[in-house]
C-alpha positions in Angstrom: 69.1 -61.6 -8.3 66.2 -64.0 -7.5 65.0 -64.5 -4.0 66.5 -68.3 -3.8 69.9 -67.2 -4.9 69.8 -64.3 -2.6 69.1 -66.6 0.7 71.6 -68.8 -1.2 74.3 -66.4 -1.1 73.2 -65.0 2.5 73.4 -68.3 3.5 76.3 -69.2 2.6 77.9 -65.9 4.3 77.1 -66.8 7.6 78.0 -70.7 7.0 82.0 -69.1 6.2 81.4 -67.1 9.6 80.7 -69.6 11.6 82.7 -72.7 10.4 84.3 -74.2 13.2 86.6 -76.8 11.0 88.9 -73.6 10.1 92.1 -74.4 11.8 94.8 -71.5 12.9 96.5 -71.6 9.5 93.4 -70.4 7.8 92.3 -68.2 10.0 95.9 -65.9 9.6 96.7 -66.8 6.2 93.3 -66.3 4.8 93.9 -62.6 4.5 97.7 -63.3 3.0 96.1 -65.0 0.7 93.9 -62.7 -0.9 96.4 -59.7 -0.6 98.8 -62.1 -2.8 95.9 -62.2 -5.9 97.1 -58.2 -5.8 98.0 -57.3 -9.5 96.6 -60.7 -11.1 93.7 -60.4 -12.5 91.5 -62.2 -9.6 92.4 -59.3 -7.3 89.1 -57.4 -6.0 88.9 -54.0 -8.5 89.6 -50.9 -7.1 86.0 -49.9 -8.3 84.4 -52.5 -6.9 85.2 -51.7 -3.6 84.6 -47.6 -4.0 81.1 -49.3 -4.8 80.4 -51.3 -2.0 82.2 -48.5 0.0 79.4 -46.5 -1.3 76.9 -49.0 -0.5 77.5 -49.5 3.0 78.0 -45.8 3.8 74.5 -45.1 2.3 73.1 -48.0 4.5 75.0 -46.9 7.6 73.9 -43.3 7.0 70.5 -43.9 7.0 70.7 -46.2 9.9 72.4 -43.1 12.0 69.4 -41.4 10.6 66.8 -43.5 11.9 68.6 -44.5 15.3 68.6 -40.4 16.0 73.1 -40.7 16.3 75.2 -38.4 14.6 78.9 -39.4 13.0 80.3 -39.0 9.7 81.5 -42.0 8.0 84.8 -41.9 6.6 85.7 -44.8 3.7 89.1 -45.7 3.0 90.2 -48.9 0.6 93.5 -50.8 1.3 95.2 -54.0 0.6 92.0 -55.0 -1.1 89.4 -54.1 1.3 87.1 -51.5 2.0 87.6 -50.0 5.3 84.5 -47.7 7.1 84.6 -45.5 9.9 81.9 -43.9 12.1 83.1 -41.3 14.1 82.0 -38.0 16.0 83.9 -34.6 16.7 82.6 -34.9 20.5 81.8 -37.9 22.7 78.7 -39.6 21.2 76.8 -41.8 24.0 74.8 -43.2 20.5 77.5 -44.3 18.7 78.9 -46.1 21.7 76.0 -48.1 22.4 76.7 -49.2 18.4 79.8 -50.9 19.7 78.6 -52.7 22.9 80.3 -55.0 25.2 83.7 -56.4 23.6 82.6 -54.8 20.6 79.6 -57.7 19.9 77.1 -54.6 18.8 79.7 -53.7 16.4 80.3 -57.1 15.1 76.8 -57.3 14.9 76.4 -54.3 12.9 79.7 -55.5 10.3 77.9 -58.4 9.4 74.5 -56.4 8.7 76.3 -53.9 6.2 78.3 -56.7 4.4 74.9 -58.5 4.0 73.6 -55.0 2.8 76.7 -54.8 0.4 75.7 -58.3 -1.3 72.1 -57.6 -1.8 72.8 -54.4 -3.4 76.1 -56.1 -5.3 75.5 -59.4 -5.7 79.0 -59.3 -4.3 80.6 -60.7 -1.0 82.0 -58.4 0.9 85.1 -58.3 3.5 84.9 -55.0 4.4 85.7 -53.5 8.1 83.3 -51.5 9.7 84.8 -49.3 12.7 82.9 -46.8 15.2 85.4 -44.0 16.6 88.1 -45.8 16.6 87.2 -48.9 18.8 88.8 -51.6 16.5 92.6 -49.7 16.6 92.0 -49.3 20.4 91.0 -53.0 20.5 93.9 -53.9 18.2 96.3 -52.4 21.0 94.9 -54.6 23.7 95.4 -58.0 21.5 98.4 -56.9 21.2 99.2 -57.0 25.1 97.1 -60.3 25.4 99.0 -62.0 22.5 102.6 -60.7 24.9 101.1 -61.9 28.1 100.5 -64.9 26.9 103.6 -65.8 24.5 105.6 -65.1 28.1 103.4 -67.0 30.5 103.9 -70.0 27.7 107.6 -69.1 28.0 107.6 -69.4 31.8 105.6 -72.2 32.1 106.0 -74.3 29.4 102.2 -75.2 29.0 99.9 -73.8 26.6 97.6 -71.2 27.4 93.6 -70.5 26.4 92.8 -67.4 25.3 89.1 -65.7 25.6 87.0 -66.1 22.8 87.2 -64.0 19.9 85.8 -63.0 16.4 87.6 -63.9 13.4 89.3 -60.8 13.1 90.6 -60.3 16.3 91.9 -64.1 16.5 94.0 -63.0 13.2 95.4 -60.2 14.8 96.4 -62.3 17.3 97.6 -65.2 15.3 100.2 -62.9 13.6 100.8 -61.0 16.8 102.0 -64.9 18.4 103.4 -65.6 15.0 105.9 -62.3 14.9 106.9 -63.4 19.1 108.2 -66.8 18.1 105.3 -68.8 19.5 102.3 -70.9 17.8 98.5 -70.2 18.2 95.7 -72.7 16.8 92.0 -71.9 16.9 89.8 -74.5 18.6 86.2 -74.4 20.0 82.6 -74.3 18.1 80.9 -70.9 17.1 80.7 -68.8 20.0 83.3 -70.1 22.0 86.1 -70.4 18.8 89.1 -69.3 21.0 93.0 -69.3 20.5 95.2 -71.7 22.3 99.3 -70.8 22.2 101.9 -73.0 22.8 105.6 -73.9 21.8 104.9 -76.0 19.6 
């Protein structure tokens, strides 16, 4: 892969993470989407994945090495994704400082070992990276935030602003809205890309 198509390709990743024109729709059906190639032929291959599973755990494994933090990485692939996990048998003040505030280290960190995953591949990747168990943890609280605000929309009849969030917690919360009865839609530019709910 030649240096111009490899800043090509780089480029291009972050343009997809930061496009601010995706609207609510894409952001929670652009994971339905993919999982509904499953068993045609333009699904991702099971091997592919085991390979850029094997990618990023090398990568991650010698960054624990470097950084002086030890965790064993854990790779699992579902629903056409790779999924990795960093965790430690006893409380690990190094592998927290990996996730930082709201998790921004670890988003950080996600993007790093996809871009790690193409250069080796020549292959995007979607996989989730994980550090002991901060994501399902975080999952729960979207959850709560998604309730809270589907009932103050109910009580008030005005549509409520959420914090921002990355694109994979604002899914979690589209779906989470979606399954109460309510509507979300993603608005704001880069940084600030946030979910509104309503109605309607």
């Amino acid at each position: 892969m030649s240096a111009e198509s490899t800043e090509h390709a780089i480029s291009a990743e972050f343009d997809e993470d930061r496009d601010d024109a995706q609207d609510a729709a894409q952001d929670s059906s652009q994971d339905d989407a993919q999982g509904a190639q499953a068993g045609t032929g333009k699904s991702v291959s099971a091997s592919r994945l085991e390979e850029e599973g094997d990618v990023a755990a090398d990568y991650l494994e010698e960054l624990l090495d470097i950084a002086d933090i030890d965790g064993d990485i854990d790779i699992e692939v579902r629903n056409g994704r790779t999924y990795i996990s960093i965790v430690a048998e006893e409380e690990s003040a190094g592998l927290e400082s990996l996730v930082g505030r709201d998790g921004e280290v670890l988003e950080a960190l996600q993007e790093l070992t996809r871009l790690a995953v193409l250069s080796a591949t020549e292959n995007r990747s979607r996989l989730v990276l994980d550090i002991n168990g901060y994501r399902a943890e975080r999952a729960g609280d979207l959850q709560k935030i998604a309730e809270d605000a589907v009932a103050a929309v109910k009580d008030s009849g005005e549509a409520v602003a959420l914090a921002p969030m990355s694109a994979y917690e604002r899914k979690i919360v589209h779906d989470a809205v979606a399954d109460l009865g309510l509507v979300s839609e993603s608005e704001g530019e880069g940084a600030d890309r946030h979910i509104v709910v309503s109605a309607d």
